[in-house]
FIROVO-198141 format. One record per residue (C-alpha): residue number from 1; chain; residue in one letter; z, x, y. Coordinates in Angstrom, 2 decimals. Last residue first. Layout:
! FIROVO-198141
+-----+-------+------+---------+---------+---------+
:  nr : kette : rest :       w :       u :       v :
+-----+-------+------+---------+---------+---------+
: NUM :     A :    a :       Z :       X :       Y :
...
+-----+-------+------+---------+---------+---------+
***
This chain:
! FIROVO-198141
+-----+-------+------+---------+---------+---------+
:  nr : kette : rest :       w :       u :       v :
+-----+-------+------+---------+---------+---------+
: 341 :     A :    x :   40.30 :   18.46 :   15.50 :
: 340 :     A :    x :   36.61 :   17.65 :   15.92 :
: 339 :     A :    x :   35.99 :   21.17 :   17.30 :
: 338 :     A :    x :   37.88 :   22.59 :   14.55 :
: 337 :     A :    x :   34.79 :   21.26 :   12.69 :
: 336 :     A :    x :   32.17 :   23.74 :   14.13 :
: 335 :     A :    x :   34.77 :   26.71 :   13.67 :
: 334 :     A :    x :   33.35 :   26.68 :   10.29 :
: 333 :     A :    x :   30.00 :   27.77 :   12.14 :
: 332 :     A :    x :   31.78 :   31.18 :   12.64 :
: 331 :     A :    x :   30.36 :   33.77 :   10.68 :
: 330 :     A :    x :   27.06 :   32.20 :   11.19 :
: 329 :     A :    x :   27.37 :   32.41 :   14.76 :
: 328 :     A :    x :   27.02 :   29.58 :   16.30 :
: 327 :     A :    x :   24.63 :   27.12 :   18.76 :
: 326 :     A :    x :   25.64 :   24.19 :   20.23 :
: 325 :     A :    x :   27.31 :   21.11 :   18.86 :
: 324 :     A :    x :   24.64 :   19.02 :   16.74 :
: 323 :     A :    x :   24.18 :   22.46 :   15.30 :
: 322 :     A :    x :   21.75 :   25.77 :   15.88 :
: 321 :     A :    x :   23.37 :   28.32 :   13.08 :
: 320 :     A :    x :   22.26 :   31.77 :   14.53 :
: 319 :     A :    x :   21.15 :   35.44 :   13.14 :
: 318 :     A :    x :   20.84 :   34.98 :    9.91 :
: 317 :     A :    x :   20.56 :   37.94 :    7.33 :
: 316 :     A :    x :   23.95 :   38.74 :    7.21 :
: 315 :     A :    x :   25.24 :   34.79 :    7.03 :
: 314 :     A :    x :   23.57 :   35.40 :    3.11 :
: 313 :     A :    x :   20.26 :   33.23 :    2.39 :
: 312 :     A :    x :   20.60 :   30.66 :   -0.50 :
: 311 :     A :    x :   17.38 :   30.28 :   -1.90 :
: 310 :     A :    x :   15.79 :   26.72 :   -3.15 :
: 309 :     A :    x :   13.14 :   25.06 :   -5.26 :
: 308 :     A :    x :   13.78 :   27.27 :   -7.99 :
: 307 :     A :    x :   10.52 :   27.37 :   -9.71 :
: 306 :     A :    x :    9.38 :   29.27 :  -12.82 :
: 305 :     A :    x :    6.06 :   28.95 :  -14.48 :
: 304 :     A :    x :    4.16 :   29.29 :  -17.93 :
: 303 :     A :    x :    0.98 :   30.89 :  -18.28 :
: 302 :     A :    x :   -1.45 :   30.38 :  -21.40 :
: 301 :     A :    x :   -2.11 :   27.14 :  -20.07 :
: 300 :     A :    x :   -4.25 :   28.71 :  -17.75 :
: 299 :     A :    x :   -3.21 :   29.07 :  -13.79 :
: 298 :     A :    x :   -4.21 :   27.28 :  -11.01 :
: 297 :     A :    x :   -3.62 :   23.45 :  -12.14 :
: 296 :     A :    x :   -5.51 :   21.27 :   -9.20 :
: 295 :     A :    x :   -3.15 :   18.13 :   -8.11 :
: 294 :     A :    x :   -2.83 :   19.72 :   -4.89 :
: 293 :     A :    x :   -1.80 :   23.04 :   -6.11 :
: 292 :     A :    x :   -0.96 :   23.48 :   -9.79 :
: 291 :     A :    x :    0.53 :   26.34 :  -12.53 :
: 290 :     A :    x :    4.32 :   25.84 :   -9.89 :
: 289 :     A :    x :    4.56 :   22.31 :  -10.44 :
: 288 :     A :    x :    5.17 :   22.97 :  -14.35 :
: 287 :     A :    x :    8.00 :   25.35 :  -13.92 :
: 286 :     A :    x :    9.87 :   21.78 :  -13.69 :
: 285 :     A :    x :   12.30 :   21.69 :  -10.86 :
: 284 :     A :    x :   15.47 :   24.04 :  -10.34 :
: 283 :     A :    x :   17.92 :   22.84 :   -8.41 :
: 282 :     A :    x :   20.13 :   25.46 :   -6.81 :
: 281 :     A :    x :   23.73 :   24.12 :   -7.37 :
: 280 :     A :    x :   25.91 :   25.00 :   -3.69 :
: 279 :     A :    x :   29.20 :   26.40 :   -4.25 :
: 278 :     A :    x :   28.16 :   30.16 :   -4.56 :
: 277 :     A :    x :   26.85 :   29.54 :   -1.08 :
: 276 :     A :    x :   30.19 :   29.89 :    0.73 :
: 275 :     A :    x :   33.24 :   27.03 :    1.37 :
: 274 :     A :    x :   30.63 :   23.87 :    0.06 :
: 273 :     A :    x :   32.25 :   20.84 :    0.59 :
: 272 :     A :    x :   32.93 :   21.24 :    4.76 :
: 271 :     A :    x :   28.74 :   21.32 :    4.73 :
: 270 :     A :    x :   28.16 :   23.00 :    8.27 :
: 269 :     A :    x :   26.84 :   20.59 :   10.31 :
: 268 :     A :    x :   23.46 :   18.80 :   12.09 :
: 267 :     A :    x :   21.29 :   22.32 :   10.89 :
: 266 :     A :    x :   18.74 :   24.64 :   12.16 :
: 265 :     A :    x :   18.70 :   28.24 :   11.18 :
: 264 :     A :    x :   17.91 :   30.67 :   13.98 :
: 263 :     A :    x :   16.28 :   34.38 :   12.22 :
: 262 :     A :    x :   16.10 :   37.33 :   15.00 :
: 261 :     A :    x :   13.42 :   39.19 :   14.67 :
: 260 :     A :    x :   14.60 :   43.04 :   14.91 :
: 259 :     A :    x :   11.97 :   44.31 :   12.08 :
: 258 :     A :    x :   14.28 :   44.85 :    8.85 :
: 257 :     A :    x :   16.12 :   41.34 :    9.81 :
: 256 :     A :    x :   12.73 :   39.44 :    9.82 :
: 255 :     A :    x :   11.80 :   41.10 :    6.39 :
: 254 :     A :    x :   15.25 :   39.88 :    4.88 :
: 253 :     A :    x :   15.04 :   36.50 :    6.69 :
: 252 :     A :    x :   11.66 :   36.00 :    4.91 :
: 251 :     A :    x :   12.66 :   36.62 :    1.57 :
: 250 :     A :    x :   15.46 :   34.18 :    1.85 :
: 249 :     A :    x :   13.32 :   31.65 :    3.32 :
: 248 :     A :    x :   10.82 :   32.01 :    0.09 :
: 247 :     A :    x :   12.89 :   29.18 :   -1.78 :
: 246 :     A :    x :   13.21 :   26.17 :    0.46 :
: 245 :     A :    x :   16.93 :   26.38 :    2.32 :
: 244 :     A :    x :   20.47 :   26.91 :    1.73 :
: 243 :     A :    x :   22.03 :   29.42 :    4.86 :
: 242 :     A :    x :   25.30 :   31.20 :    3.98 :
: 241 :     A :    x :   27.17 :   30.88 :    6.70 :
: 240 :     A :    x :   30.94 :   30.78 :    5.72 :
: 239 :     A :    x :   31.16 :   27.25 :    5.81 :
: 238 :     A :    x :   27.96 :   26.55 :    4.39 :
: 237 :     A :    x :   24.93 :   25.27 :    5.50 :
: 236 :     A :    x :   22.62 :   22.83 :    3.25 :
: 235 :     A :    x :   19.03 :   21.58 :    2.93 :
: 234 :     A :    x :   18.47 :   24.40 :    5.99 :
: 233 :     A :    x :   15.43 :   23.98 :    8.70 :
: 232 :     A :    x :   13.52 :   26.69 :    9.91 :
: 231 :     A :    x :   13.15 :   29.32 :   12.69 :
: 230 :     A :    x :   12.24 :   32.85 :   12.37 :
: 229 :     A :    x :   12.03 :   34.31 :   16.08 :
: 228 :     A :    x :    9.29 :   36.31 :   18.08 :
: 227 :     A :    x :    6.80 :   36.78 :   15.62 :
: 226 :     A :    x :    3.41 :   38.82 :   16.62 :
: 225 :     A :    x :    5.38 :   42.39 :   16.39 :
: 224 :     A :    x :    2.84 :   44.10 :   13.89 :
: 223 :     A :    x :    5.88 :   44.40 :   11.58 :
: 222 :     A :    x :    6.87 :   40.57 :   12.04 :
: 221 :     A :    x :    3.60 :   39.38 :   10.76 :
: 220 :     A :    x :    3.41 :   41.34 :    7.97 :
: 219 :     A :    x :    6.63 :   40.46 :    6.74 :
: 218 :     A :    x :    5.69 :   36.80 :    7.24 :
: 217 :     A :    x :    2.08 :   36.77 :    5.27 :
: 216 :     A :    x :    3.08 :   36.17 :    1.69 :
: 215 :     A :    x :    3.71 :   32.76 :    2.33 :
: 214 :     A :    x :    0.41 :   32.30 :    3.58 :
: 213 :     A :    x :   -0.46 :   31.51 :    7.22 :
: 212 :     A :    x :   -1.56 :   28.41 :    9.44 :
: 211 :     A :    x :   -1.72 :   28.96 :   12.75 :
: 210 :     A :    x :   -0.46 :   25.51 :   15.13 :
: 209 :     A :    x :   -1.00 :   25.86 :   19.32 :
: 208 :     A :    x :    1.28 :   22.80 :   19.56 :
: 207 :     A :    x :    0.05 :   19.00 :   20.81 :
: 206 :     A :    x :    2.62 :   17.12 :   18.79 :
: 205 :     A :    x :   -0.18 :   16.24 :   16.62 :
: 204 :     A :    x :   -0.67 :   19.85 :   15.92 :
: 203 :     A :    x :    3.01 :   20.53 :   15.59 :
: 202 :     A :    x :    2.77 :   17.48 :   12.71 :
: 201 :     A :    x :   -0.20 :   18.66 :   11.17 :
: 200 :     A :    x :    1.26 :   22.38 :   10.61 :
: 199 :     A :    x :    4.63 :   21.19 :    9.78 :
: 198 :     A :    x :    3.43 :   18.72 :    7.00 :
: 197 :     A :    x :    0.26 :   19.89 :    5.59 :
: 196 :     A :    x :    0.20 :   23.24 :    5.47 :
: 195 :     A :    x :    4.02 :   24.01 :    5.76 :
: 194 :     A :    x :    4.76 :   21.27 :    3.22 :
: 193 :     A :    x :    1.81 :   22.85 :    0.66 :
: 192 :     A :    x :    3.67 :   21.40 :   -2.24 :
: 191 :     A :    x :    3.86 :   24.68 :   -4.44 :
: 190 :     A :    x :    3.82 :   26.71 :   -2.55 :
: 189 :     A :    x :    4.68 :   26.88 :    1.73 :
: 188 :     A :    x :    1.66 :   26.76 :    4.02 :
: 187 :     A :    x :    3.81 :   29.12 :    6.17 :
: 186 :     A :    x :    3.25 :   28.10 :    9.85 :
: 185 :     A :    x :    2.88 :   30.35 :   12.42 :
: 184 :     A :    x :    3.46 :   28.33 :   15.99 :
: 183 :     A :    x :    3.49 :   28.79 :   19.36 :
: 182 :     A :    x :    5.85 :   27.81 :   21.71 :
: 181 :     A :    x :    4.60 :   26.44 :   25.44 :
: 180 :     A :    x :    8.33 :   25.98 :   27.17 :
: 179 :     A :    x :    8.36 :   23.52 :   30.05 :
: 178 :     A :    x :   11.84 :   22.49 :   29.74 :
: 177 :     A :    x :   10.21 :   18.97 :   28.09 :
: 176 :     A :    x :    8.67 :   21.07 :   25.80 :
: 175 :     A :    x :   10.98 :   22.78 :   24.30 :
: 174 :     A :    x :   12.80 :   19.87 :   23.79 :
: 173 :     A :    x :   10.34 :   18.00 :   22.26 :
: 172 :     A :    x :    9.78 :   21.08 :   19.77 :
: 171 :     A :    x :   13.20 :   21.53 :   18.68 :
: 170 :     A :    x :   13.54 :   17.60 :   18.00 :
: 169 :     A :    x :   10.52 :   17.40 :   16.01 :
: 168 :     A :    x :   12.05 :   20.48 :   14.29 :
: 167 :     A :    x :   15.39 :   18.99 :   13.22 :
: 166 :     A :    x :   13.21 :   15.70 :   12.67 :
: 165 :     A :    x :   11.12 :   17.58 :   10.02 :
: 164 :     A :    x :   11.82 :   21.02 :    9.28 :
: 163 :     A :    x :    8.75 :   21.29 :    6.31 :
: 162 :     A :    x :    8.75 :   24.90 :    4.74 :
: 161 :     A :    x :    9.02 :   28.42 :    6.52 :
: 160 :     A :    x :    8.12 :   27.84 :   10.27 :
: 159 :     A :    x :    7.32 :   31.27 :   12.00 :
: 158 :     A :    x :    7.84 :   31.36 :   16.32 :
: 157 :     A :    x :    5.99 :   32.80 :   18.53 :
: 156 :     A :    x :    8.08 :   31.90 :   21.92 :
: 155 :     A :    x :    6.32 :   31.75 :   25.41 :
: 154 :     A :    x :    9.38 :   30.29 :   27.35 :
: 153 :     A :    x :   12.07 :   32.19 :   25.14 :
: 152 :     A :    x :   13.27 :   30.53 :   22.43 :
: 151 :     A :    x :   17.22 :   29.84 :   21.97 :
: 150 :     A :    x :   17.85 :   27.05 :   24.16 :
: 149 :     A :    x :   15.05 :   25.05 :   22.38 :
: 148 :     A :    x :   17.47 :   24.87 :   19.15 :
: 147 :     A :    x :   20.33 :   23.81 :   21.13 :
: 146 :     A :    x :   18.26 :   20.73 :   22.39 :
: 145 :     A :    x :   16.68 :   20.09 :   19.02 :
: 144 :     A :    x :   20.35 :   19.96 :   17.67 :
: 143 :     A :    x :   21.01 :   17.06 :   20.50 :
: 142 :     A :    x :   17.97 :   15.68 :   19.78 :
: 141 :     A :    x :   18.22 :   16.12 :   15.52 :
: 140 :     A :    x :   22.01 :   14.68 :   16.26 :
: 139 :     A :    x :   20.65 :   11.26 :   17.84 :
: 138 :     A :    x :   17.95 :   10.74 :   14.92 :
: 137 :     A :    x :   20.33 :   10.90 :   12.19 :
: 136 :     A :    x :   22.83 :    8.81 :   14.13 :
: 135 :     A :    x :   20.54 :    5.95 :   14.74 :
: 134 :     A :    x :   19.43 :    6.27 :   10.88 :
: 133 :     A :    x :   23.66 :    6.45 :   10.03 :
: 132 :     A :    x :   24.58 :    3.48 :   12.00 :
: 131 :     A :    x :   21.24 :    1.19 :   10.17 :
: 130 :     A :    x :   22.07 :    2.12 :    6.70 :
: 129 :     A :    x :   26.07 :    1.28 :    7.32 :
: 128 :     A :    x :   24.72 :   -2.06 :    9.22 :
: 127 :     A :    x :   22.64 :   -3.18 :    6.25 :
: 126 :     A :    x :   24.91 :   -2.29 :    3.90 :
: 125 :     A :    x :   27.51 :   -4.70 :    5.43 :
: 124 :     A :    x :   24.74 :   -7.24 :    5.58 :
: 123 :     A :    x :   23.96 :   -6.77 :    2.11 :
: 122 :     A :    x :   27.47 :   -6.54 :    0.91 :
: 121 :     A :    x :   28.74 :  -10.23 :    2.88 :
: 120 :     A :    x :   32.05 :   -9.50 :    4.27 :
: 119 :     A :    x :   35.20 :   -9.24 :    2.16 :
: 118 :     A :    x :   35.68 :   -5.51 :    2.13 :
: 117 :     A :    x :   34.47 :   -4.95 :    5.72 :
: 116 :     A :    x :   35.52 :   -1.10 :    6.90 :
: 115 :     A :    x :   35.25 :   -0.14 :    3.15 :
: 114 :     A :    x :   31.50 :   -1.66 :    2.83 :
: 113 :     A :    x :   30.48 :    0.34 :    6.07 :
: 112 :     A :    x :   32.16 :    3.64 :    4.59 :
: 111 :     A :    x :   29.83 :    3.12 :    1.32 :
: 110 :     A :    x :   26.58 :    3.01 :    3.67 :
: 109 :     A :    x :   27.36 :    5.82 :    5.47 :
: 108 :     A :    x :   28.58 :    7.94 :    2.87 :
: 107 :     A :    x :   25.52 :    6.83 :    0.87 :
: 106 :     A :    x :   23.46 :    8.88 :    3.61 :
: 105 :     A :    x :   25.58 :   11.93 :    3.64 :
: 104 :     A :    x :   25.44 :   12.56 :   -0.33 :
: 103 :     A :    x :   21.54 :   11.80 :   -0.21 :
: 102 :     A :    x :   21.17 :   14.47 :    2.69 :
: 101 :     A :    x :   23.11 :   17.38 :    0.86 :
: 100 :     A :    x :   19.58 :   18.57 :   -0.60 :
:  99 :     A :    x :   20.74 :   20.94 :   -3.14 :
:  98 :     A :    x :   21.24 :   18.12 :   -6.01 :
:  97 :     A :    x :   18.13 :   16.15 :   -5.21 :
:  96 :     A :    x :   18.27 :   12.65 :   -7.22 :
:  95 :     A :    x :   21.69 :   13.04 :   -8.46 :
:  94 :     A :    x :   22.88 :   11.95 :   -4.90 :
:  93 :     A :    x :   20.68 :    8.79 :   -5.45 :
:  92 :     A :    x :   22.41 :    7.81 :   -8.57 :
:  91 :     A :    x :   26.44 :    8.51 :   -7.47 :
:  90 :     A :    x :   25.25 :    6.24 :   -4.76 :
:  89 :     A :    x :   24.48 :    3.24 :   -6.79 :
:  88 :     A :    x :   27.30 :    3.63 :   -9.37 :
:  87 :     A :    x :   29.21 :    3.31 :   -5.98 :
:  86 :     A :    x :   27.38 :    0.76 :   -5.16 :
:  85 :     A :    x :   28.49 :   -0.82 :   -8.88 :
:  84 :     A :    x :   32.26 :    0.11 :   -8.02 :
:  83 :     A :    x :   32.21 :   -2.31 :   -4.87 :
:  82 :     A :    x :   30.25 :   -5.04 :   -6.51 :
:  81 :     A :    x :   32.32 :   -5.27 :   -9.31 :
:  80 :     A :    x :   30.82 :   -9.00 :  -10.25 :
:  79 :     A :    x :   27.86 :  -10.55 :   -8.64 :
:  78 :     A :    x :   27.32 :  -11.64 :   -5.90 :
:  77 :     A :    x :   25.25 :   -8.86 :   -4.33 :
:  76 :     A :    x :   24.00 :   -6.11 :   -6.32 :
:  75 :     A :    x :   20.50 :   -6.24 :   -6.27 :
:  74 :     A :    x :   20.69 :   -7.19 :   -2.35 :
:  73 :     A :    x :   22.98 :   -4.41 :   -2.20 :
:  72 :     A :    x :   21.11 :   -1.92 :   -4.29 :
:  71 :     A :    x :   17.80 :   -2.95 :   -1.99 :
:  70 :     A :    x :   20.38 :   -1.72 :    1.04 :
:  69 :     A :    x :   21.38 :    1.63 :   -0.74 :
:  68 :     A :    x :   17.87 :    2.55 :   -0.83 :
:  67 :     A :    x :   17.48 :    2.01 :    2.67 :
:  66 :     A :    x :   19.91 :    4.55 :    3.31 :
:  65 :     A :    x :   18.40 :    6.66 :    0.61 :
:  64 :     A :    x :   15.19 :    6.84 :    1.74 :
:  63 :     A :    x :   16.38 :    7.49 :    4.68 :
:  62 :     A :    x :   18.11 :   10.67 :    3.82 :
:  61 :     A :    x :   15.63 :   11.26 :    0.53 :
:  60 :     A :    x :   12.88 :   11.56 :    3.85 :
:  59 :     A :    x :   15.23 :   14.51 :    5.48 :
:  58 :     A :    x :   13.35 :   17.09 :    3.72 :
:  57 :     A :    x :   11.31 :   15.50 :    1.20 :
:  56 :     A :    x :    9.00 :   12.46 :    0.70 :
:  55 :     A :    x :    7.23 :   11.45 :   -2.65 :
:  54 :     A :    x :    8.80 :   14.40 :   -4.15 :
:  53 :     A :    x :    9.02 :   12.67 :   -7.67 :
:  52 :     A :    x :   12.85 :   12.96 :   -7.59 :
:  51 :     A :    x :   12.67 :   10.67 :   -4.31 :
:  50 :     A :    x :   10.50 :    8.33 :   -5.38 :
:  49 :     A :    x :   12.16 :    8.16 :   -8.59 :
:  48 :     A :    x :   15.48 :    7.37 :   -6.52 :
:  47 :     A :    x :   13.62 :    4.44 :   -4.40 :
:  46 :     A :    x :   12.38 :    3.05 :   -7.88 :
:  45 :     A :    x :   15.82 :    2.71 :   -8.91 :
:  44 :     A :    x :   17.23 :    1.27 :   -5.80 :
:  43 :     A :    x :   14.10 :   -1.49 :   -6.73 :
:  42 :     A :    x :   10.60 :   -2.84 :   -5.39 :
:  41 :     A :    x :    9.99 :    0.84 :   -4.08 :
:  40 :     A :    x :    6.08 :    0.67 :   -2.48 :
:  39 :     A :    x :    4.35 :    3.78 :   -2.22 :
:  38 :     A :    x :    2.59 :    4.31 :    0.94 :
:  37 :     A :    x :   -0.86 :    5.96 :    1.32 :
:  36 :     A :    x :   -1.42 :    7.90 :    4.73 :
:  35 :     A :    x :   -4.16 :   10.34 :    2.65 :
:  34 :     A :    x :   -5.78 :   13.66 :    4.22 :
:  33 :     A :    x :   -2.07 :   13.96 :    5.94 :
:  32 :     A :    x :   -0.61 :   13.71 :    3.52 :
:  31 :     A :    x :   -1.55 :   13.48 :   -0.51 :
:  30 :     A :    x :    2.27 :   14.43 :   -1.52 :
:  29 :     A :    x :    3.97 :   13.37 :    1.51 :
:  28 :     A :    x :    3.60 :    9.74 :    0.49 :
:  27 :     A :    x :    4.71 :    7.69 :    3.10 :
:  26 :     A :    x :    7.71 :    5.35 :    1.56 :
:  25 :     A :    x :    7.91 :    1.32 :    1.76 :
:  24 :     A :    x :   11.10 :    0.31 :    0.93 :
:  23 :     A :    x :   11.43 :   -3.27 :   -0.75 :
:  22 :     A :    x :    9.83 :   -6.93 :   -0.34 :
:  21 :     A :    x :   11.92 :   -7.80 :    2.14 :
:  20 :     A :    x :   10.85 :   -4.78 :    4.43 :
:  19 :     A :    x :   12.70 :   -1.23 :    4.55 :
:  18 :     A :    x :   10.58 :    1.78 :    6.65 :
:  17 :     A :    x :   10.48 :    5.84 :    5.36 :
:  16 :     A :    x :    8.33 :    7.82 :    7.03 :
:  15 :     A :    x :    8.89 :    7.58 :   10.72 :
:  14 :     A :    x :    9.38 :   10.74 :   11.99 :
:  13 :     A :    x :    6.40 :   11.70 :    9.47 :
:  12 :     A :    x :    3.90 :    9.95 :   11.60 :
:  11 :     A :    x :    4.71 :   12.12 :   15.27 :
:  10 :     A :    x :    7.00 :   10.21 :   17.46 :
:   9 :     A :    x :    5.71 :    7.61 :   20.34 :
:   8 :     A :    x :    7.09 :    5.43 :   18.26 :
:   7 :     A :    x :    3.97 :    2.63 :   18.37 :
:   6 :     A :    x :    4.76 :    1.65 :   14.47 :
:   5 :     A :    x :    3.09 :    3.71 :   11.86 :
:   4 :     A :    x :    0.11 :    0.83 :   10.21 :
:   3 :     A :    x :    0.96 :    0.51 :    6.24 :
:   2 :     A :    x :   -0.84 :    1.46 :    3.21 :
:   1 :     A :    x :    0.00 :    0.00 :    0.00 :
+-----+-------+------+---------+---------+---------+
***
């Protein structure tokens, strides 16, 4: 099913993920942007396989999940236990991405809303939960964005690693609004092409000078002194520092470090959960995805693959944590909750 994007005023993938009555309807970032096809989740459980199937990524399983919750409601709704079957619910889309911390935040906001109305009708009550924590999704990538922007100089090169979605939206509109003009190396970002065909089309449409580049190309890059700053996303922060993000950022922060670039990871919070990145399971996805590229298998069946979808890079090689709350150093991002007392 293919739907129209709504007059936002935001690039497409801002608004990827959309509930109706007849489910949630989810962008497929697998064929995007040469296909804006939308896969249509009748059920909670058809929102999780989305999810697991990598029909959106990023923060995508965060709204997915919030409106995933809601369908669980309406499946759930008078009928007995409805309280502990959410739950059930929840524990089900957190299982969906294990690294990815979004899922856990997104049921929090719809199980919190149910707690704060215990007798009040569930699908309304999940209704409002989903709705609280999309507004404040949104609100803490512009005030992130805004600490982000703070950090690039006027004319800043800057290399993407992987798809940064609304944190990087928000970095960009910022940037722009104080008159910077970044420009922009994307990695294209095996196996799923995210930096090819997410960040690169989504700086383009946000009017961005956009180069696409290999994943192989960043140390390169940095030693002929065309990068200015490493910027991407995280899936998780720790308390100590240690930055969780798309395998291959790990690699990068290394070579950035050896040539004086500095490396600014993005994030809302620090995840108070995980103390240091030994607490943080790396999932590993079918070696499978790695023999194909856009549906095209690239190796013979004679060749097996490996593929941990994430890397955990040490607080050494990271230069800045950009939060919600202003910019830290890695060492000290835990301090990012004392704020809040």
């Amino acid at each position: 099913m293919t739907l129209s994007p709504q007059d936002t005023g935001l690039p497409v993938l801002a608004d990827s993920v959309r509930l109706a009555d007849d489910g949630v309807h989810i962008l497929d970032r697998r064929v995007f942007p040469f296909e804006r096809t939308w896969v249509h989740a009748r059920t909670a459980e058809e929102v999780a396989r989305a999810i697991e199937d990598m029909v959106t990524q990023s923060s995508g399983p965060y709204f997915a999940t919030l409106w995933g919750m809601v369908l669980a409601a309406r499946e759930i709704a008078g009928g007995p236990s409805a309280r502990e079957r959410m739950g059930e619910a929840g524990r089900r889309f957190v299982a969906t991405r294990p690294t990815n911390d979004q899922p856990r935040k997104a049921v929090g906001w719809v199980l919190a809303a149910l707690d704060a109305d215990p007798g009040g009708d569930l699908v309304e009550a999940a209704l409002a939960g989903a709705r609280a924590g999309d507004e404040d999704y949104r609100r803490r990538s512009r005030e992130l964005g805004e600490a982000a922007a703070a950090l690039l100089p006027d004319e800043a090169r800057v290399l993407t690693h992987c798809w940064g979605d609304l944190y990087l939206v928000g970095m960009v509109q910022a940037a722009l609004a104080r008159g910077k003009r970044p420009v922009f190396f994307c990695t294209e970002t095996r196996p799923y092409l995210q930096g090819a065909r997410l960040t690169a089309e989504t700086l383009a449409e946000m009017g961005v000078d956009t180069t696409l580049v290999t994943d192989g190309m960043g140390a390169s890059l940095f030693s002929e002194g065309r990068v200015d700053a490493l910027v991407t996303a995280s899936d998780r922060v720790t308390l100590d520092g240690h930055v969780i993000n798309k395998v291959g950022t790990l690699q990068l922060a290394v070579a950035a470090q050896a040539f004086g670039v500095p490396f600014h990871a993005l994030c809302h919070a620090p995840d108070r959960g995980s103390p240091t990145g030994s607490d943080v399971p790396i999932e590993y996805r079918d070696g499978d995805e790695v023999l194909h590229a856009l549906g095209t298998r690239t190796a013979t069946e004679r060749v097996k693959g490996l593929y941990p979808a994430f890397d955990v890079t040490p607080p050494r090689f990271v230069t800045s944590i950009a939060t919600d709350r202003g910019v830290f150093a890695p060492e000290r991002v835990g301090e990012y909750w004392k704020e809040q007392g």
